[in-house]
Backbone as CSV, one residue per row, in Angstrom:
resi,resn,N_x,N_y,N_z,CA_x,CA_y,CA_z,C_x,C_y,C_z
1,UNK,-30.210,15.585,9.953,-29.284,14.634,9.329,-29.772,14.305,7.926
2,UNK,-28.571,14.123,6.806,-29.171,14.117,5.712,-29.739,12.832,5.515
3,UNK,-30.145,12.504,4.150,-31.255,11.082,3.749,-29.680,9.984,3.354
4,UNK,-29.885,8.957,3.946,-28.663,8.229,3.757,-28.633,7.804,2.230
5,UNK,-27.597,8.101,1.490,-27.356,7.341,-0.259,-26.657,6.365,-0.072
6,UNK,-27.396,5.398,-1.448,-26.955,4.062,-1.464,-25.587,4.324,-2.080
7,UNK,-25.620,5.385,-3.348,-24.520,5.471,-4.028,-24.077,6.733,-4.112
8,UNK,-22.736,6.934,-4.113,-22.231,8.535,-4.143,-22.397,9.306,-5.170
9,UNK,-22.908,10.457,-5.309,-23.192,11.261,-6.667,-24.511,11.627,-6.699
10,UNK,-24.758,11.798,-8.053,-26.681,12.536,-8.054,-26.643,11.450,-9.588
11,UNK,-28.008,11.000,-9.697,-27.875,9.839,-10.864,-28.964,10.425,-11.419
12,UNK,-29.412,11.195,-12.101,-30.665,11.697,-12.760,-30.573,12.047,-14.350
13,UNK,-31.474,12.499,-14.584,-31.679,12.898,-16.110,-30.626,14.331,-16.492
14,UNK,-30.642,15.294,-15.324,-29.723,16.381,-15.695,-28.279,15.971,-15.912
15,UNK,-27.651,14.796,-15.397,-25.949,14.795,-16.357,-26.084,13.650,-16.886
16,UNK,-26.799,13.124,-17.331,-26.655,12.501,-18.617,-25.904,12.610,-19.860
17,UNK,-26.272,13.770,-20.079,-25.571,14.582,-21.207,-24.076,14.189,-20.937
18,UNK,-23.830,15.024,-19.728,-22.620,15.287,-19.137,-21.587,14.202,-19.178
19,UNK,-22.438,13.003,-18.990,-21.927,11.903,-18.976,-21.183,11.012,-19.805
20,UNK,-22.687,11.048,-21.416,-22.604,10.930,-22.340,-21.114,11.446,-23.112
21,UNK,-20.830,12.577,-23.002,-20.091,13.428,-23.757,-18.758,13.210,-23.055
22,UNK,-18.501,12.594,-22.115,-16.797,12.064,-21.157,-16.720,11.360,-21.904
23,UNK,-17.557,10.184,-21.875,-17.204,8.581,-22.997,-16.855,9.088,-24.049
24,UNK,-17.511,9.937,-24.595,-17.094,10.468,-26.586,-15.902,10.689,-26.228
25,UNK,-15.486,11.940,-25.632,-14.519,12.045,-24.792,-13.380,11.359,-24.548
26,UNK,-13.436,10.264,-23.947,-12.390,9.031,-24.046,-12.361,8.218,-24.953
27,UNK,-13.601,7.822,-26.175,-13.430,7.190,-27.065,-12.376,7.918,-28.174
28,UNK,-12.305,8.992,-28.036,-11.724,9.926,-28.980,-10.254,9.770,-28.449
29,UNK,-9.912,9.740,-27.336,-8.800,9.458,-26.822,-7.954,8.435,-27.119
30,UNK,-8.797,6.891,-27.107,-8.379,5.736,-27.913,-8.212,6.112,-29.036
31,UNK,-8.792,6.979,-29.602,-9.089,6.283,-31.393,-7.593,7.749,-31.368
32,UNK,-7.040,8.425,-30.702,-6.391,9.148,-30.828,-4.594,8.307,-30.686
33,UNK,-5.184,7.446,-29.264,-3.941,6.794,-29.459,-3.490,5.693,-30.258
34,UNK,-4.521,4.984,-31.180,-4.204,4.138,-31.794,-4.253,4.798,-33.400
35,UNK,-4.208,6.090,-33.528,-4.058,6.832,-34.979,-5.097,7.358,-35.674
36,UNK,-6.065,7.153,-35.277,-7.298,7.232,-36.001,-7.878,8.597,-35.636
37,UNK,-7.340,9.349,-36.618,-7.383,10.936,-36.055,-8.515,11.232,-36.494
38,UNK,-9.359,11.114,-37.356,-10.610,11.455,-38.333,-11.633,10.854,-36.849
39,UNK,-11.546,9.912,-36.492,-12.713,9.566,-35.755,-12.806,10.350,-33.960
40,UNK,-11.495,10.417,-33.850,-10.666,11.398,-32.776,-11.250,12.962,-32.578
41,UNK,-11.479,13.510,-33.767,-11.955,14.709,-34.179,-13.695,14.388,-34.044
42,UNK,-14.093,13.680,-34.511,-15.514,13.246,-34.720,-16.254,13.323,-33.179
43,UNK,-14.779,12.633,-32.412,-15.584,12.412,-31.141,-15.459,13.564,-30.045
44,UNK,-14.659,14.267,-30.582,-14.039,15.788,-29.907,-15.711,16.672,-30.129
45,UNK,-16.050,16.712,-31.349,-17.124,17.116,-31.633,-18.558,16.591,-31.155
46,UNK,-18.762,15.647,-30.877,-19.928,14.612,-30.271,-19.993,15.433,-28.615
47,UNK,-18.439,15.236,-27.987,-18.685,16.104,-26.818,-18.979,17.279,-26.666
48,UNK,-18.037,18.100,-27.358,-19.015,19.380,-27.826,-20.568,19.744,-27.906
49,UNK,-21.231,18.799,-28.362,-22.590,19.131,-28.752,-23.074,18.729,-27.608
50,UNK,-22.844,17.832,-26.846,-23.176,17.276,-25.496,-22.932,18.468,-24.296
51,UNK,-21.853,19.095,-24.595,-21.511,20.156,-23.249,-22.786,21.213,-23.783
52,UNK,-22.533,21.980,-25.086,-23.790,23.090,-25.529,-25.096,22.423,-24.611
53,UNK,-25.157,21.983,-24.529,-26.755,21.735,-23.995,-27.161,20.959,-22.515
54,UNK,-26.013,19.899,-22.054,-26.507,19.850,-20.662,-26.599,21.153,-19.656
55,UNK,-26.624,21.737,-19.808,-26.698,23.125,-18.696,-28.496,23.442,-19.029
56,UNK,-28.603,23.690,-20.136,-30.240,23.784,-20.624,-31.122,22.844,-20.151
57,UNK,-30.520,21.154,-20.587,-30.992,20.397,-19.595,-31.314,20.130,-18.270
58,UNK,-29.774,20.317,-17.556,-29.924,20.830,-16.316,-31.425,21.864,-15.562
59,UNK,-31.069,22.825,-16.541,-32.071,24.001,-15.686,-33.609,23.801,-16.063
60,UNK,-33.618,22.354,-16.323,-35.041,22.109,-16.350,-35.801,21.650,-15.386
61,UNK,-35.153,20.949,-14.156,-35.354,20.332,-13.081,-34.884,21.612,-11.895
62,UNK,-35.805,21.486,-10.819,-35.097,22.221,-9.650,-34.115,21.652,-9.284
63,UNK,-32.964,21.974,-8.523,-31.593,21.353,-8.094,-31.466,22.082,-6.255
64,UNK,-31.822,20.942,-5.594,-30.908,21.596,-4.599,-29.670,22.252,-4.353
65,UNK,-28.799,23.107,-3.626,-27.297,23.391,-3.589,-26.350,22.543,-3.714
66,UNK,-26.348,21.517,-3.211,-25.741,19.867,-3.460,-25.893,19.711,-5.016
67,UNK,-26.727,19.785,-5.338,-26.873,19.192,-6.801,-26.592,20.336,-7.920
68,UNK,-26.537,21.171,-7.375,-25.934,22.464,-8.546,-24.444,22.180,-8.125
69,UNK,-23.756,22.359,-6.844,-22.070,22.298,-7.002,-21.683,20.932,-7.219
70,UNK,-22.497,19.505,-7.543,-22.520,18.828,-8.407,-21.979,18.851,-9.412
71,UNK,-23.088,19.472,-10.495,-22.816,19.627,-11.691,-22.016,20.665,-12.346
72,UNK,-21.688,21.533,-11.429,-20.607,22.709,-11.660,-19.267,21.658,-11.579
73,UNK,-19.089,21.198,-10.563,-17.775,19.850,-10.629,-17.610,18.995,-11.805
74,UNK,-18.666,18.255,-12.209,-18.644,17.332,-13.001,-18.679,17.540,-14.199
75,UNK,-19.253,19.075,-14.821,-19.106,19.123,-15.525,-17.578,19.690,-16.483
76,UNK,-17.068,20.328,-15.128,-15.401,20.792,-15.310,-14.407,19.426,-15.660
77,UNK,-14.949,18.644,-14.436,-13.841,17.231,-14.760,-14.159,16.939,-16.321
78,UNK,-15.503,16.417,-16.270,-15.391,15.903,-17.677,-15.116,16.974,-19.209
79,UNK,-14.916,18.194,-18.717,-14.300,19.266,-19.857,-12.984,18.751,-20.061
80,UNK,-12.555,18.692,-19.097,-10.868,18.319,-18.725,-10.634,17.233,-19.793
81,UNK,-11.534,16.027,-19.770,-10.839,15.226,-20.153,-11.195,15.103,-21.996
82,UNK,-12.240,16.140,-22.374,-12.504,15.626,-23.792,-11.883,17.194,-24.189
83,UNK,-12.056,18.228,-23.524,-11.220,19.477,-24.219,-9.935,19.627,-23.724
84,UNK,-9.619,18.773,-22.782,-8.365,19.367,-22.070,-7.479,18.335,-22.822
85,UNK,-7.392,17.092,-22.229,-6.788,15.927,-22.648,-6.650,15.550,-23.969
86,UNK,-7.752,15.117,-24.219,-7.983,14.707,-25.636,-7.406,15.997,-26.784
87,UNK,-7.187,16.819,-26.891,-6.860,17.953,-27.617,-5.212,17.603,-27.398
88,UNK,-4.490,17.775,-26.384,-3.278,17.575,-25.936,-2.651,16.545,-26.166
89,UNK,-3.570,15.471,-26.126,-2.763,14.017,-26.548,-2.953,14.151,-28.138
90,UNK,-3.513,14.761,-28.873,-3.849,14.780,-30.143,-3.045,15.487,-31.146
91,UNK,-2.441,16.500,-30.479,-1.185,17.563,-30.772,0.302,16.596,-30.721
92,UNK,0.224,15.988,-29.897,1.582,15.216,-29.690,1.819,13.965,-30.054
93,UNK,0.609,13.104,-30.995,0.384,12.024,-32.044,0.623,13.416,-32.906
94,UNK,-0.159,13.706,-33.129,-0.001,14.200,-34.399,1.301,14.740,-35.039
95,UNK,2.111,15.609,-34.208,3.137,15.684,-33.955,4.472,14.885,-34.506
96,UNK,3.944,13.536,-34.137,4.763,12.391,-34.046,5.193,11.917,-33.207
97,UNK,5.147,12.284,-31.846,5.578,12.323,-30.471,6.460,13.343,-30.098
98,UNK,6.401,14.563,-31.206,7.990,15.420,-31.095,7.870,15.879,-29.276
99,UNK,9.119,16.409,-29.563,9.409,17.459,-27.865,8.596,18.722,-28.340
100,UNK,8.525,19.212,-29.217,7.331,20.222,-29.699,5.588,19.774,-29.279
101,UNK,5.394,18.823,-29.767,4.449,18.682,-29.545,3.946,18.137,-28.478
102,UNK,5.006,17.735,-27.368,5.083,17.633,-26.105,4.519,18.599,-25.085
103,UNK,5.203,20.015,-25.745,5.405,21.136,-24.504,4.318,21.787,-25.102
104,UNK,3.715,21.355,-26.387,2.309,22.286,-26.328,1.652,21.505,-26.121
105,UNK,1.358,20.541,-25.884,0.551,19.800,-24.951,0.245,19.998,-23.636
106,UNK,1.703,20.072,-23.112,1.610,19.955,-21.804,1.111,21.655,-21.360
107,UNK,1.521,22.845,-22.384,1.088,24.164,-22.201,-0.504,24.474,-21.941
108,UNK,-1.524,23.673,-23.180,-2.300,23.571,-23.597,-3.000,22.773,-22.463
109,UNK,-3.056,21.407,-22.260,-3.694,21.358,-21.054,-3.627,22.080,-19.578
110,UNK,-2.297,22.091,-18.864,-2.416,23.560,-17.931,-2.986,24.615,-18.033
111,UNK,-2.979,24.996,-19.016,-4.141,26.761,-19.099,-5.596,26.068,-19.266
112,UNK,-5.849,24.447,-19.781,-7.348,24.377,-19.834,-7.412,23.974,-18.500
113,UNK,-6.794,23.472,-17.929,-6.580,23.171,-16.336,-7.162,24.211,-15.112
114,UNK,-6.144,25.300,-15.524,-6.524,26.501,-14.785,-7.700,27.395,-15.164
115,UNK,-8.023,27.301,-16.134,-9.052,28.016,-16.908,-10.864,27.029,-15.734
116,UNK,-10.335,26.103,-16.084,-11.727,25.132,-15.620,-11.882,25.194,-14.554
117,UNK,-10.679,25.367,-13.177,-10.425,25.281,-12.103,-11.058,26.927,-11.646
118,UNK,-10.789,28.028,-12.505,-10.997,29.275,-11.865,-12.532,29.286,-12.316
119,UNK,-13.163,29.334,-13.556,-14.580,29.164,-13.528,-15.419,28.089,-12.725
120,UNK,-14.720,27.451,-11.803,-15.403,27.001,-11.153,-15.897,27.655,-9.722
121,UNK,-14.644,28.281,-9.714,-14.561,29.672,-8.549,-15.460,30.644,-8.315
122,UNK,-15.276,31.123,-9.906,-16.195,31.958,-10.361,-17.955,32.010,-9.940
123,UNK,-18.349,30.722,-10.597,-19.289,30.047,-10.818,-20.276,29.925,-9.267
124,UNK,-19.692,29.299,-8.347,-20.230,29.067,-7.614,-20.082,30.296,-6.370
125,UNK,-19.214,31.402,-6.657,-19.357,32.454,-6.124,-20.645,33.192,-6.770
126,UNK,-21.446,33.601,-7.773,-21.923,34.228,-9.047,-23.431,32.880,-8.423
127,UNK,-23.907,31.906,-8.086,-24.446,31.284,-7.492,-25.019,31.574,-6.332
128,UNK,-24.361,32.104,-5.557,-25.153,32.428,-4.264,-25.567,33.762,-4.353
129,UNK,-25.095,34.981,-5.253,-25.954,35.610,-5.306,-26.812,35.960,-6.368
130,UNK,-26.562,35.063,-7.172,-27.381,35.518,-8.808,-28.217,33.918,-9.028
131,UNK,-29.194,34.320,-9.952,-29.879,33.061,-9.754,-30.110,33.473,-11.631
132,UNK,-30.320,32.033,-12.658,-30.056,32.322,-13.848,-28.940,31.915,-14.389
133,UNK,-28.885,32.119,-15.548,-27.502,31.753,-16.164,-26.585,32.827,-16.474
134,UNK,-25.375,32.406,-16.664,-24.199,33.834,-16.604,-24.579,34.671,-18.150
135,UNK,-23.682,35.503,-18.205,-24.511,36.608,-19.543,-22.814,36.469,-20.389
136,UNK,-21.708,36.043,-20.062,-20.680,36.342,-20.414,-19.537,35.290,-19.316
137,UNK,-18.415,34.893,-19.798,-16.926,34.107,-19.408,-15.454,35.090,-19.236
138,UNK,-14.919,34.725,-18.223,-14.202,35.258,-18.588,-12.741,34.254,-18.738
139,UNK,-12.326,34.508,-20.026,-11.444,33.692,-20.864,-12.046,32.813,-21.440
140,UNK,-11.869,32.763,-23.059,-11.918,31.382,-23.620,-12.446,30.358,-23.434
141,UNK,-13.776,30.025,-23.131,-14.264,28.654,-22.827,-13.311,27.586,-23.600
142,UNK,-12.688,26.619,-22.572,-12.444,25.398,-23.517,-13.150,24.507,-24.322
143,UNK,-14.161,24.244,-24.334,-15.079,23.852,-25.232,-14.633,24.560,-26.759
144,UNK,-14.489,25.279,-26.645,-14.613,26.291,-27.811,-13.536,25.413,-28.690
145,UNK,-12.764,24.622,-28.647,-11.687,23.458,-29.240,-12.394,22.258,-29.657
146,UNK,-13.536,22.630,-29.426,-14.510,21.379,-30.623,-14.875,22.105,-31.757
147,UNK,-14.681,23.184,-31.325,-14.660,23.875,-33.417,-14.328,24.447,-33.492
148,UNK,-13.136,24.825,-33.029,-12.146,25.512,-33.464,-11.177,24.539,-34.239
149,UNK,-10.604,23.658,-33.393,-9.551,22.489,-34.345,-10.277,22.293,-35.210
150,UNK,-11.756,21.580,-35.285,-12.036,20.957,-36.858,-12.185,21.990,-37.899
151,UNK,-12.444,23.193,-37.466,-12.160,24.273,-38.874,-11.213,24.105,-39.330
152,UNK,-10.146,24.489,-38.323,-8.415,24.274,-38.907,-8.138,22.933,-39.852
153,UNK,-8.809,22.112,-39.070,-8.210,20.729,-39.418,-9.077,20.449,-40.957
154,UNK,-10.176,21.277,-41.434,-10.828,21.158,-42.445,-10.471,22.182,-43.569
155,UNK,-10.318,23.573,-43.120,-9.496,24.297,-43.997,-8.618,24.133,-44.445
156,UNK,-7.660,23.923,-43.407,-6.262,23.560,-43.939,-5.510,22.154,-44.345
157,UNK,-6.523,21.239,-43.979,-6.481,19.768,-44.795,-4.778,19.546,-45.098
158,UNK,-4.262,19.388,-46.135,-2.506,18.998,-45.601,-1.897,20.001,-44.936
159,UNK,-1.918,21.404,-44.808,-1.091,21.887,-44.340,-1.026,21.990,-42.697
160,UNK,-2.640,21.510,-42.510,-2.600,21.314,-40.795,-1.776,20.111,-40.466
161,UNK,-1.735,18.857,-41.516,-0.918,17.925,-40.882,-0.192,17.540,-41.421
162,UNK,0.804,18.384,-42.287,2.658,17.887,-42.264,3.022,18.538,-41.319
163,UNK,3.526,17.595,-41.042,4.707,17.398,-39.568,4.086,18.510,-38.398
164,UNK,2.622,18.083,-38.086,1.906,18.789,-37.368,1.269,20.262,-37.788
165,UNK,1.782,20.846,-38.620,1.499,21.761,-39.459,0.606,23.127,-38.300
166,UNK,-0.275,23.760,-38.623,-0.700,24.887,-37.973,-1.565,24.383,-36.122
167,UNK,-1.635,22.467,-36.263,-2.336,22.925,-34.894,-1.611,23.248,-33.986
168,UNK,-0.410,22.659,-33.881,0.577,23.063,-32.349,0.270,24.938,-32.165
169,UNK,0.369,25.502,-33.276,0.434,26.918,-33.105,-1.205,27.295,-32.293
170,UNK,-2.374,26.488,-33.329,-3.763,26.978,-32.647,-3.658,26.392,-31.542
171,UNK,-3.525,25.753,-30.723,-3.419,25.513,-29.353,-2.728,26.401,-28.733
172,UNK,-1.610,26.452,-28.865,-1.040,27.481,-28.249,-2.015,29.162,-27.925
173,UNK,-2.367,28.890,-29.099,-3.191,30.634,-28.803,-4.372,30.147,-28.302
174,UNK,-4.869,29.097,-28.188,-6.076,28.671,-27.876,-5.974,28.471,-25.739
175,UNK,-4.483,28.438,-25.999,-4.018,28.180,-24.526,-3.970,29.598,-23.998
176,UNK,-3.093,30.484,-24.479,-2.886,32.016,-23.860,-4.300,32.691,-24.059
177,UNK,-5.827,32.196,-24.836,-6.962,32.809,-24.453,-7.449,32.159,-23.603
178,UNK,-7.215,30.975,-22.962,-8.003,30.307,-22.132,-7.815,31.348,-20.560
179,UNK,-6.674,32.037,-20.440,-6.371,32.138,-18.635,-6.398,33.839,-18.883
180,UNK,-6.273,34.660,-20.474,-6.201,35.850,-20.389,-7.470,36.367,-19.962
181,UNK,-7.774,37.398,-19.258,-8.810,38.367,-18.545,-9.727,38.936,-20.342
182,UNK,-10.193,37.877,-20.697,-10.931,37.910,-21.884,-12.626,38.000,-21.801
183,UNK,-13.079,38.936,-21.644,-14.652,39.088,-21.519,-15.373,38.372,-22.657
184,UNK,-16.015,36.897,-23.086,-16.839,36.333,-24.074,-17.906,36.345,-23.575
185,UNK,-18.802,36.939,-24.615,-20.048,37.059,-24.286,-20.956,35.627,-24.585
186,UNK,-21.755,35.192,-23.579,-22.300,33.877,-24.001,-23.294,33.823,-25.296
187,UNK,-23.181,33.108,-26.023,-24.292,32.658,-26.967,-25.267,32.803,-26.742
188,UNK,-26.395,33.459,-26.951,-27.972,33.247,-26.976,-28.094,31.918,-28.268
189,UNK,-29.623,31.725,-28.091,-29.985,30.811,-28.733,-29.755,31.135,-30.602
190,UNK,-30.035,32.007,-30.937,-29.568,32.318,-32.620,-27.613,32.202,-32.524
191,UNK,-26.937,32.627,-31.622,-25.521,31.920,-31.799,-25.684,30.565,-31.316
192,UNK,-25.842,29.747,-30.893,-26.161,29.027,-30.699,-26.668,27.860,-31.612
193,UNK,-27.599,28.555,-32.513,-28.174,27.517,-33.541,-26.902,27.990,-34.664
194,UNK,-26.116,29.187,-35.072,-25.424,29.004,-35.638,-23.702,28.622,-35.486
195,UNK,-23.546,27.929,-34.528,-22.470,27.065,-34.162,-22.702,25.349,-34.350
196,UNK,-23.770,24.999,-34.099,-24.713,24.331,-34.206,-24.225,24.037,-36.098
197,UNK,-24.943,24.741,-36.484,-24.725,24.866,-38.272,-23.753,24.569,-38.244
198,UNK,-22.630,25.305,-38.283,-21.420,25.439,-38.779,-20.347,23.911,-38.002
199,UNK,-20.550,23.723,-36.983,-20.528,22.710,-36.614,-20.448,21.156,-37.543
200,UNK,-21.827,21.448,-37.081,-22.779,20.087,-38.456,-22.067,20.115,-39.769
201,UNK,-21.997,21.159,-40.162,-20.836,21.183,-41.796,-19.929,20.405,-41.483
202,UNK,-18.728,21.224,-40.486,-17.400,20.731,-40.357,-17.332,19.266,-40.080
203,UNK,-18.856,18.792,-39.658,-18.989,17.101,-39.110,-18.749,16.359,-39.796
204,UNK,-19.898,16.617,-40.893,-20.169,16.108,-42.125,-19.294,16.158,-43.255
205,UNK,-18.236,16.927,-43.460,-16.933,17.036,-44.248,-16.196,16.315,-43.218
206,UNK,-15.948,16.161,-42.787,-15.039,14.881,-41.883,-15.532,13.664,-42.009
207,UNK,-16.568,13.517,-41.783,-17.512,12.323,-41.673,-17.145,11.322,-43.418
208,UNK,-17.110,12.699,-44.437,-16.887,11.890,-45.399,-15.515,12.237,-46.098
209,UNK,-14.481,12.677,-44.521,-13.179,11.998,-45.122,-12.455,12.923,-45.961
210,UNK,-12.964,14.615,-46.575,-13.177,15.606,-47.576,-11.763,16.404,-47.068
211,UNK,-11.720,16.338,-44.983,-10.705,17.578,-44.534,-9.835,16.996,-43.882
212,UNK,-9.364,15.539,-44.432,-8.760,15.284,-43.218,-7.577,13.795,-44.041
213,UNK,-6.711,14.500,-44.848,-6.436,13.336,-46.059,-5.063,12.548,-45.121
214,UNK,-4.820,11.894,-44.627,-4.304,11.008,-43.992,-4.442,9.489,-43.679
C-alpha cells in the first residue's frame, strides 16, 4: 500500500520551473485582456525560458514512475495555457475581437491542443522503453510561439498590427505545423544557447518598447 499524502501532486524542486512559467503564463493573459500587449508578449516569453529548462531541471533528481507521468502531465497542461491560450486570446484582441480572429484562435488552440495531447502519448510510450531524453518531436513543439510571435511582432512592428496584420496568418501555419507528421530535431545545448540569444534580443527590443508601437 502506498505512503498516505497529505496533499495531491509531487511538491519539489523539479516543477518549480513548471510552475513558475503557468503564472507568467496567466499574467500574460490578463495583461492580454486588459490591452497591454507589450507586457503580454514579455510574459509569453518569461514562460518560454521557464519550459527550455525545467526538463534539465527535472533530470537532476531521480523520479519515480509516478513522478515522471507527473511531470509529463503538468507540464502539457501548463503549455496549454501560456502557448496554447495565451497566443489565441492574443490573436483575437489583437484582432479587435473580429470573427477572423476568432476562428484562428479557436484553429490555433485545437492543433496546440492535439499536438500536446499526442506527445503526451508519445512520451510516455518512448518511457518505458528508452531511458534519456528524446533526440527529436514530432510536429512543431508549441513552445516554439515564444519566439516565433515576438520575431514577427518585432520585425514587422506596424505591419504585424494593423488590423491584426501578419499574426492571424503565423498562427495559422504555426497551427498546421503543430499536428503535421513533422520530424524536429531537438536542440542540443549550442542551439539552445542560441535561442537563448536571439531570444534575449527580441526581449530586450520589446522591453524598450523599439517592436511593438501601439
Amino acid at each position: 500500500m502506498g505512503e498516505k499524502k497529505r496533499l495531491c501532486g509531487y511538491y519539489n524542486y523539479t516543477v518549480v520551473l513548471t510552475y513558475f512559467g503557468m503564472l507568467a503564463g496567466f499574467t500574460g493573459i490578463v495583461f492580454t485582456m486588459e490591452g497591454n500587449y507589450r507586457q503580454a508578449i514579455l510574459c509569453l516569453m518569461v514562460a518560454g525560458i521557464c519550459d527550455m529548462f525545467d526538463g534539465t531541471v527535472a533530470a537532476t533528481k531521480q523520479r519515480d514512475v509516478r513522478e515522471k507521468r507527473f511531470g509529463i502531465q503538468i507540464d502539457s497542461l501548463c503549455d496549454l495555457v501560456c502557448f496554447g491560450i495565451l497566443p489565441a486570446l492574443f490573436v483575437y484582441k489583437l484582432s479587435g475581437k473580429s470573427y477572423i480572429g476568432f476562428w484562428v484562435g479557436c484553429l490555433y488552440l485545437l492543433c496546440a491542443l492535439i499536438r500536446l495531447a499526442y506527445f503526451n502519448v508519445l512520451e510516455e510510450e518512448r518511457q518505458q522503453v528508452e531511458t534519456g531524453c528524446r533526440s527529436c518531436y514530432m510536429g512543431l513543439p508549441v513552445t516554439s510561439v515564444a519566439l516565433i510571435l515576438p520575431a514577427f511582432l518585432v520585425v514587422g512592428k506596424r505591419l504585424a498590427f494593423r488590423n491584426g496584420g501578419l499574426i492571424p496568418i503565423v498562427l495559422v501555419v504555426m497551427a498546421a505545423a503543430f499536428i503535421l507528421p513533422l520530424k524536429v530535431k531537438k536542440p542540443k545545448m549550442a542551439g539552445k544557447i542560441g535561442i537563448v540569444f536571439t531570444g534575449l534580443v527580441e526581449f530586450l527590443v520589446l522591453l524598450m518598447g523599439l517592436g511593438m508601437d501601439i
